[in-house]
C-alpha positions, 0 to 999 in steps of 0.5 A, spaced: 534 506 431 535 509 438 535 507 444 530 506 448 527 503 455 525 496 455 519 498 460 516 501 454 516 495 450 513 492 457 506 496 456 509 502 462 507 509 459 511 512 464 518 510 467 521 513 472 520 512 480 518 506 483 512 506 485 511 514 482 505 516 485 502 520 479 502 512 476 495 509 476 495 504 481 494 499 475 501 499 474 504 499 481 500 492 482 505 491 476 510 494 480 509 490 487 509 483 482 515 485 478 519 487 483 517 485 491 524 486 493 523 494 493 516 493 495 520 491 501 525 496 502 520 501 501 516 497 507 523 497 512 523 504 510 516 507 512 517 502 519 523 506 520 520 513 519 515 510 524 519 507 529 525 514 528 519 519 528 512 516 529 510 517 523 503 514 522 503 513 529 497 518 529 493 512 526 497 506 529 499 504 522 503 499 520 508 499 514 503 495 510 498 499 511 501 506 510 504 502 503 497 499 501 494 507 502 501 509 497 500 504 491 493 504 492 492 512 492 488 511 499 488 517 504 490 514 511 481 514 513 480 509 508 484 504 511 481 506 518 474 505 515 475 499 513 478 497 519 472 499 523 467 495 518 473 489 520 471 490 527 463 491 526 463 484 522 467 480 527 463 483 532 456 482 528 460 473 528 460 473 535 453 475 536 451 471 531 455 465 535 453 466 542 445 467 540 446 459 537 
């Protein structure tokens, strides 16, 4: 009869910190939904490392993207790949289009 997390009863395994980057990325999209409020103080608080000191500025990263890359346990060269092929598609669309 002891007392216990109600998380557990929930389907998490691991409780702790939000977001733990040990957890699988499984359960941080479980996170993201049950508690968008702190999705949104760690995203004002990613834009203010950047802002303070340039963090991701390397890469030109938004808070957004930085956050996706940690939910989803992505290195940051992912997101920029996937930019590059957002860029090869709209390129490719507009060519498509002006040959018509």
């Amino acid at each position: 009869n002891m007392p216990y997390c109600k998380l557990y009863d929930m389907g998490f395994t691991r409780i702790g910190c939000m977001f733990c980057p040990m957890s699988r990325p499984k359960t941080k999209a479980i996170e993201r939904q049950m508690y968008p409020r702190m999705e949104t103080a760690y995203k004002k608080a990613i834009q203010f490392c950047i802002d303070r000191n340039g963090y991701g500025n390397t890469h030109q990263m938004s808070a957004d993207e930085i956050f996706d890359c940690w939910v989803n346990n992505q290195p940051f060269s992912a997101v920029l790949e996937k930019r590059k092929q957002l860029n090869i598609e709209f390129e490719n669309a507009q060519k498509i289009a002006s040959d018509r």
